[in-house]
N, CA, C and O atoms as CSV, one atom per row, in Angstrom:
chain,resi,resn,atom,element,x,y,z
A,1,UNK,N,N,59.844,135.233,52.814
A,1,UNK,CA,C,60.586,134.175,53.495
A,1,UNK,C,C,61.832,134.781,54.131
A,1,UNK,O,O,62.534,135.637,53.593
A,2,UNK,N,N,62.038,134.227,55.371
A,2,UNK,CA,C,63.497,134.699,56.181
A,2,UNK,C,C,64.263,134.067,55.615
A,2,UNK,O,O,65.247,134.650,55.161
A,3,UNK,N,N,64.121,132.663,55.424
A,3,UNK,CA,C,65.368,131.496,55.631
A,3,UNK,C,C,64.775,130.798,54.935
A,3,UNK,O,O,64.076,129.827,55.223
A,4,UNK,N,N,65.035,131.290,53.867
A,4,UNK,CA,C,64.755,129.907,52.741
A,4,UNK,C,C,65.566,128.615,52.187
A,4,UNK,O,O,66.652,128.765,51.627
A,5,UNK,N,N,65.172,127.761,52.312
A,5,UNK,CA,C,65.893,126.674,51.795
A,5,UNK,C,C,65.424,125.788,50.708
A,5,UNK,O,O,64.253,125.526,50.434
A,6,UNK,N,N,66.638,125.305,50.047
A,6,UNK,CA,C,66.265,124.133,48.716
A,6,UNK,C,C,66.559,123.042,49.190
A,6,UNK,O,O,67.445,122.854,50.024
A,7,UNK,N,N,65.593,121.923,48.534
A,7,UNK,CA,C,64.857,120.691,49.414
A,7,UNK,C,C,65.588,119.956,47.896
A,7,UNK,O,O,66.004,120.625,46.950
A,8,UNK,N,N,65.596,119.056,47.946
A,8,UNK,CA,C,65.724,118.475,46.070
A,8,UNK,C,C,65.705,116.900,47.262
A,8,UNK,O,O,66.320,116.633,48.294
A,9,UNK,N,N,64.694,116.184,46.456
A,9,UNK,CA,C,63.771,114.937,46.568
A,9,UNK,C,C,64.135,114.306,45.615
A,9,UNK,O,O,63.738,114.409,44.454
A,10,UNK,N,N,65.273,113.294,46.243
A,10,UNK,CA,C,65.744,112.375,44.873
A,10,UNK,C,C,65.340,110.643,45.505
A,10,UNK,O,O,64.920,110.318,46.616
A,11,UNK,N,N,65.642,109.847,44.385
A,11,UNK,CA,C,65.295,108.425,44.838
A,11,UNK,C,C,67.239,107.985,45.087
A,11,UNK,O,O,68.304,108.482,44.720
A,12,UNK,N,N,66.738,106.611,46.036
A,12,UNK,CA,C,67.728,106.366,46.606
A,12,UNK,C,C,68.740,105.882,45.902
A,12,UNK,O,O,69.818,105.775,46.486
A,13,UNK,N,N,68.628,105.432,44.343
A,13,UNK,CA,C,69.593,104.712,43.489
A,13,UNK,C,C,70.261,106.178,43.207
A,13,UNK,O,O,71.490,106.205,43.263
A,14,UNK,N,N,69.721,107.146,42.971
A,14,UNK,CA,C,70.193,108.563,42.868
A,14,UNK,C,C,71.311,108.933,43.265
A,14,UNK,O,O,72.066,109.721,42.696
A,15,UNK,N,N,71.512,108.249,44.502
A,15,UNK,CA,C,72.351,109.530,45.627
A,15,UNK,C,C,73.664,108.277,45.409
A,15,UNK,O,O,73.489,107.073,45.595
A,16,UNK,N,N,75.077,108.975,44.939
A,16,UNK,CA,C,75.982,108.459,44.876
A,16,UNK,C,C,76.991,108.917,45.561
A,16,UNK,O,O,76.690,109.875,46.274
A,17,UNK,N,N,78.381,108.492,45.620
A,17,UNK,CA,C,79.312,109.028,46.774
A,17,UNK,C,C,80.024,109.937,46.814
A,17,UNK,O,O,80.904,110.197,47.635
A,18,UNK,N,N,79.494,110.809,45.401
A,18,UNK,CA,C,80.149,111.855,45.024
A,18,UNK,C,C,78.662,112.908,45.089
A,18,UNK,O,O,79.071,114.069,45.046
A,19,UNK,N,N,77.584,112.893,45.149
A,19,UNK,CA,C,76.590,113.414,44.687
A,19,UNK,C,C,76.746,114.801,45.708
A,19,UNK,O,O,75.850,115.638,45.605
A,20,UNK,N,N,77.613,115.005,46.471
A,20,UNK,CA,C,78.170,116.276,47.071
A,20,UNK,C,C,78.922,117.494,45.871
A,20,UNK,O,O,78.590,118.671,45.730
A,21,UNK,N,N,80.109,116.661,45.057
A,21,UNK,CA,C,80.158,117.054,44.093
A,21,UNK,C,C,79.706,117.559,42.752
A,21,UNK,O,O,79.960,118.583,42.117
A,22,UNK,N,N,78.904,116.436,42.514
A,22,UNK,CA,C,77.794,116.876,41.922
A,22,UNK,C,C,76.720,118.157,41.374
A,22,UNK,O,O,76.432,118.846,40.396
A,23,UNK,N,N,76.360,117.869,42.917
A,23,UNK,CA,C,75.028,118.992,42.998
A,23,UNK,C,C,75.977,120.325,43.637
A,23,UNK,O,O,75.349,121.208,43.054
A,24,UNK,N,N,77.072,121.108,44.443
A,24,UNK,CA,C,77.191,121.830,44.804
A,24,UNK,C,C,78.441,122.113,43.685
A,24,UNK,O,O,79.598,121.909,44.054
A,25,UNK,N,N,78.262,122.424,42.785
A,25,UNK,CA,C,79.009,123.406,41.801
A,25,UNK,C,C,78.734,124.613,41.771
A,25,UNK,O,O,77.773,125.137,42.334
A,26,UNK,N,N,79.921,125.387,40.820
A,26,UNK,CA,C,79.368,126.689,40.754
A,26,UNK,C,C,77.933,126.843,40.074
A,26,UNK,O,O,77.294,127.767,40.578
A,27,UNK,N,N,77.640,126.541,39.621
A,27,UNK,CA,C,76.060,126.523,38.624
A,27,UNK,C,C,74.959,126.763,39.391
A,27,UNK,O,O,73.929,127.389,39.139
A,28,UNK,N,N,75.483,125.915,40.797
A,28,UNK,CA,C,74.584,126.061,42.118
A,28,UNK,C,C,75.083,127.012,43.452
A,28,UNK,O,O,76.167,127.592,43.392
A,29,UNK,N,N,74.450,127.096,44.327
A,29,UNK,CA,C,75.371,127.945,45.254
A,29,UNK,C,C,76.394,127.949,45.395
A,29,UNK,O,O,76.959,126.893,45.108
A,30,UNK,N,N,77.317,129.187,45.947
A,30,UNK,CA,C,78.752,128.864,46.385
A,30,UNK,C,C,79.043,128.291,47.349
A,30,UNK,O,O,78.476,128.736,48.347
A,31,UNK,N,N,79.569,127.628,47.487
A,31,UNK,CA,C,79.890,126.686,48.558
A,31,UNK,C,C,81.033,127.740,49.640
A,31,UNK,O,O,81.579,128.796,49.322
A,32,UNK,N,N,81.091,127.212,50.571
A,32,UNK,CA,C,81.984,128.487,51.457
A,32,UNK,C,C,83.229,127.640,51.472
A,32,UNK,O,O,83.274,126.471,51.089
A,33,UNK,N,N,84.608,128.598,52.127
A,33,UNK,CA,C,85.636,127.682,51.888
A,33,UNK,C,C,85.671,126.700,53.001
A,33,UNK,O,O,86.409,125.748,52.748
A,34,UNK,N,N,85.090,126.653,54.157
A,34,UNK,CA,C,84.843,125.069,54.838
A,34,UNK,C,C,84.580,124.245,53.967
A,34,UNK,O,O,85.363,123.337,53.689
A,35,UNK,N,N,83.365,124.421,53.345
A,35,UNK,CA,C,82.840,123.707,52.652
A,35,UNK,C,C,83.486,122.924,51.525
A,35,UNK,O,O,83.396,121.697,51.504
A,36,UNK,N,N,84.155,123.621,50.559
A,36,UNK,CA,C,85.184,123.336,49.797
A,36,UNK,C,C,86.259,122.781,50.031
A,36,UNK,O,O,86.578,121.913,49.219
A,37,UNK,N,N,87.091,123.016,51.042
A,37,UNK,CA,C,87.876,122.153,51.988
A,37,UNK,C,C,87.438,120.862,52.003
A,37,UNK,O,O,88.154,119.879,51.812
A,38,UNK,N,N,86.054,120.854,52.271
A,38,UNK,CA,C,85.709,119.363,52.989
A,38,UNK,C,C,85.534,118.617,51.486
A,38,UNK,O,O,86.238,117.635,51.248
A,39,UNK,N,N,84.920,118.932,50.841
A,39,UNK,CA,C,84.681,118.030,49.186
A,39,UNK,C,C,86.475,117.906,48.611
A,39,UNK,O,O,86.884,117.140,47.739
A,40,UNK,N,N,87.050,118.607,49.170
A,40,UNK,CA,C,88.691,119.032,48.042
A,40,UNK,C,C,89.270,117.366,49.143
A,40,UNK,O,O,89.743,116.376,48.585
A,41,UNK,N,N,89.090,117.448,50.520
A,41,UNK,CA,C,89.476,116.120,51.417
A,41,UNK,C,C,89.155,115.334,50.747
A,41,UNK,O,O,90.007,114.493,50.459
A,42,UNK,N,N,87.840,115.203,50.183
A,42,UNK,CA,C,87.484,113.875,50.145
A,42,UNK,C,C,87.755,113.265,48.765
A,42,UNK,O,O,87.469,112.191,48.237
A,43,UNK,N,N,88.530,114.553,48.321
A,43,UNK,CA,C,89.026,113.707,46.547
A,43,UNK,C,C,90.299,113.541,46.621
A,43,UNK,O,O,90.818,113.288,45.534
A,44,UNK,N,N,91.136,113.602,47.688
A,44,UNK,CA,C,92.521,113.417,47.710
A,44,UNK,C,C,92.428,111.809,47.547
A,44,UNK,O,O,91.609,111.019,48.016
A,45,UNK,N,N,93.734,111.573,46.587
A,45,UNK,CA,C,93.923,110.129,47.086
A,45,UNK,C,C,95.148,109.991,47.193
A,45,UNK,O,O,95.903,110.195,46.242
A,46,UNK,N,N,95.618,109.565,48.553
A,46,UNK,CA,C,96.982,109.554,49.354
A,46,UNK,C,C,97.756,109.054,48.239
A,46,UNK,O,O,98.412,109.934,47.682
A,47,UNK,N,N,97.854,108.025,47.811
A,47,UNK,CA,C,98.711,107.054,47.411
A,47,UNK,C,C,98.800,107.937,45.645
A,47,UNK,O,O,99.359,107.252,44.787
A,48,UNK,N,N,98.587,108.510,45.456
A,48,UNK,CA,C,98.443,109.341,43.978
A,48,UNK,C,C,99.475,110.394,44.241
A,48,UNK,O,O,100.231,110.809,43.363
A,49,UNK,N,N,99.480,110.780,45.388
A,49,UNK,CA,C,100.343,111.838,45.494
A,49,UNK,C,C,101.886,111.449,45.438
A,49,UNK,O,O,102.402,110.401,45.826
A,50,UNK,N,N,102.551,112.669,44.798
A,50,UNK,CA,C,104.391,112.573,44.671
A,50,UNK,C,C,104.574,113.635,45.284
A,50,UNK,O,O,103.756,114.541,45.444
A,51,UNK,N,N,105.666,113.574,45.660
A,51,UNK,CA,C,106.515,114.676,46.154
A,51,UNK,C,C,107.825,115.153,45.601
A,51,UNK,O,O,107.949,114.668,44.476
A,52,UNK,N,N,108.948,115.969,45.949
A,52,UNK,CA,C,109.652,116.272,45.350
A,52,UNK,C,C,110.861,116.106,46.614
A,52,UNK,O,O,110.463,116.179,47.777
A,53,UNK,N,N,112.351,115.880,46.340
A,53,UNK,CA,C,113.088,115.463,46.598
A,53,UNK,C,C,113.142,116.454,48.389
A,53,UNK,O,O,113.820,115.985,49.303
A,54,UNK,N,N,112.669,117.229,48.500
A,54,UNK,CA,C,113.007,118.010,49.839
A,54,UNK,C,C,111.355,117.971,50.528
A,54,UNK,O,O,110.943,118.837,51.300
A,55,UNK,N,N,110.772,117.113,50.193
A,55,UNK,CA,C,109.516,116.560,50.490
A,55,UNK,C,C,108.035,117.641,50.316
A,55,UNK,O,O,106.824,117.531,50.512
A,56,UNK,N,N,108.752,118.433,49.953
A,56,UNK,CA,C,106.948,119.131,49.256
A,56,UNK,C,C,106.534,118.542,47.918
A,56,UNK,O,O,107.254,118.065,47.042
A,57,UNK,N,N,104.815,118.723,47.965
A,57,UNK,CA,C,104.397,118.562,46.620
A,57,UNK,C,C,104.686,119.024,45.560
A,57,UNK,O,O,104.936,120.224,45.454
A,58,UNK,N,N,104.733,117.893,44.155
A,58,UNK,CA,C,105.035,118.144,43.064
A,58,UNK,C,C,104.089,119.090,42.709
A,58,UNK,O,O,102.995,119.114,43.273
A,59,UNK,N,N,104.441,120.006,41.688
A,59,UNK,CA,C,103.808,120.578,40.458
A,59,UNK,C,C,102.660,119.815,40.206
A,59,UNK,O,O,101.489,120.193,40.234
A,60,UNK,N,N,103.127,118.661,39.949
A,60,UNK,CA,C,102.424,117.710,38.874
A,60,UNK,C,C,101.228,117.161,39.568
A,60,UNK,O,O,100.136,117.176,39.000
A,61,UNK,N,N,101.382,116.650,40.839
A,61,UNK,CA,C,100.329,116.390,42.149
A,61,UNK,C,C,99.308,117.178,42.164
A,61,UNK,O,O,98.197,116.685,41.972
A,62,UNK,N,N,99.472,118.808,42.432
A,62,UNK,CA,C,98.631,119.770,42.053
A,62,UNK,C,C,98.310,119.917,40.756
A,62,UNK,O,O,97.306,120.628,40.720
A,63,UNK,N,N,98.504,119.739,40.129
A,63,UNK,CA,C,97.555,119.750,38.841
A,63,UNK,C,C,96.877,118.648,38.100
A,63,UNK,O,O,96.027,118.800,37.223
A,64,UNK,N,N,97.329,117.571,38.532
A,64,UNK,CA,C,96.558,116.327,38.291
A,64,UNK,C,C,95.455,116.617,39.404
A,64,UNK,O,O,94.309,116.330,39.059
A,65,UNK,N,N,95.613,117.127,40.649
A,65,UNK,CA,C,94.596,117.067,41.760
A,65,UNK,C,C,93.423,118.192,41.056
A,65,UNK,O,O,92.228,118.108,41.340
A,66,UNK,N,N,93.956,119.208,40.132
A,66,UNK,CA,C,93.352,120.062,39.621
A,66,UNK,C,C,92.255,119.547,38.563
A,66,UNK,O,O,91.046,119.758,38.467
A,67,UNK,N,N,92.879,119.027,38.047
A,67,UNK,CA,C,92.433,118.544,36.461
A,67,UNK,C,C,90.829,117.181,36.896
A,67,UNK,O,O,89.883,116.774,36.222
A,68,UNK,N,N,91.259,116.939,38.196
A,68,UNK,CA,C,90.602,115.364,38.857
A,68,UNK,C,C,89.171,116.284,39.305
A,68,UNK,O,O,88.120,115.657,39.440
A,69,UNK,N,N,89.188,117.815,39.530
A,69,UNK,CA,C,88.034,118.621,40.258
A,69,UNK,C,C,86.871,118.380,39.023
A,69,UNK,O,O,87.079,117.724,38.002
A,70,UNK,N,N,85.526,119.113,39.393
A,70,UNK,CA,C,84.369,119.086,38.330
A,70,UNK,C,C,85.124,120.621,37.648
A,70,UNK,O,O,85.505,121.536,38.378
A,71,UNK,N,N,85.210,120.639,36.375
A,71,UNK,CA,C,85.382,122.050,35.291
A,71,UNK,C,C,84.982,123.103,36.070
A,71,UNK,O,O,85.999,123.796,36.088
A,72,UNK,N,N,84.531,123.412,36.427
A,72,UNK,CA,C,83.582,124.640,37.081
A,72,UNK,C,C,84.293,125.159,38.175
A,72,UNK,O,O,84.222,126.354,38.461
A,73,UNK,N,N,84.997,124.329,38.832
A,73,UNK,CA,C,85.882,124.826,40.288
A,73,UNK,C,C,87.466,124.664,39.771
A,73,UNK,O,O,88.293,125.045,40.599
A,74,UNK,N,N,87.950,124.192,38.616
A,74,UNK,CA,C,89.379,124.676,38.107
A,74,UNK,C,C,89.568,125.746,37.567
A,74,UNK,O,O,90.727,125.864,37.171
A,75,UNK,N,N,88.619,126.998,37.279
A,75,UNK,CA,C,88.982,128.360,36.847
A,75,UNK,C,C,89.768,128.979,38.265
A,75,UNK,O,O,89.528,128.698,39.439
A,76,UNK,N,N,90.943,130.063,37.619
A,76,UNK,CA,C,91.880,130.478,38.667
A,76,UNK,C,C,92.997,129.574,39.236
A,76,UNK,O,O,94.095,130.012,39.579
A,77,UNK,N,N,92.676,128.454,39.299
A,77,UNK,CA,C,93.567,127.381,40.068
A,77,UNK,C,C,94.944,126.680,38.891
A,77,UNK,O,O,95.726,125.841,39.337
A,78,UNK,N,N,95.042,127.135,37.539
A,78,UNK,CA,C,96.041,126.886,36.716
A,78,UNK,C,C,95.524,127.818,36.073
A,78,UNK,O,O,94.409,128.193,35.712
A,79,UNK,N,N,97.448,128.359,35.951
A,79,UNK,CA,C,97.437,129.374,34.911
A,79,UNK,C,C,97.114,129.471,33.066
A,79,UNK,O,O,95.952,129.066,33.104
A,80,UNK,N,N,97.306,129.658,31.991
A,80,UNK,CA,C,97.407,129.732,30.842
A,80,UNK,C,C,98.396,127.960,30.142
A,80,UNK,O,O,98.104,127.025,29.395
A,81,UNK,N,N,99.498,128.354,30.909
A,81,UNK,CA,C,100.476,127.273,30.311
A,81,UNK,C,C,100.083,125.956,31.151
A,81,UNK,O,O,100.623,124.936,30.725
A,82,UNK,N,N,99.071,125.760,32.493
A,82,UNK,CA,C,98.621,124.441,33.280
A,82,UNK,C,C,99.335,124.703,34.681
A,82,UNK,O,O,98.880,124.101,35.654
A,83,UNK,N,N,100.390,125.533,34.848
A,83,UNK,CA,C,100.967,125.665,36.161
A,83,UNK,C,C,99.942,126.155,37.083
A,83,UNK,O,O,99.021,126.902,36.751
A,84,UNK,N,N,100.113,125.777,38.056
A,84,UNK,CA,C,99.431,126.048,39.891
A,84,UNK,C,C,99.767,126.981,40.106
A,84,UNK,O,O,99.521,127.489,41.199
């Protein structure tokens, strides 16, 4: 095979609004960083976010945004003690 591809045949109650998340973990292919970008967009939620008095993000923003990912894509992204 040149160009092989995986097909996965699910029923329609199946497919949920996260099922991007889901199925493309590390467990499964790597996703490229477009790709990752685009799933990391779609878990932001505006109104969750704080900022800090000179208007960048909190600490705390990023790591709640961290902690909110599937286990598998928070290795590297907090250190030992939870910092970003």
């Amino acid at each position: 095979m040149q160009n092989p591809v995986l097909v996965r045949v699910m029923n329609r109650e199946d497919v949920t609004a996260d099922i991007g998340d889901v199925s493309n973990t590390t467990s499964n292919l790597d996703l490229s960083p477009v790709e990752r970008a685009k799933n990391d967009a779609n878990r932001i939620e505006l109104e969750a976010l704080s900022f800090n008095e000179n208007g960048s993000i909190s600490p705390q923003t990023v790591r709640d945004f961290v902690v909110s990912m599937p286990q598998s894509e928070q290795g590297g992204l907090l250190d030992a003690k939870g910092q970003p």
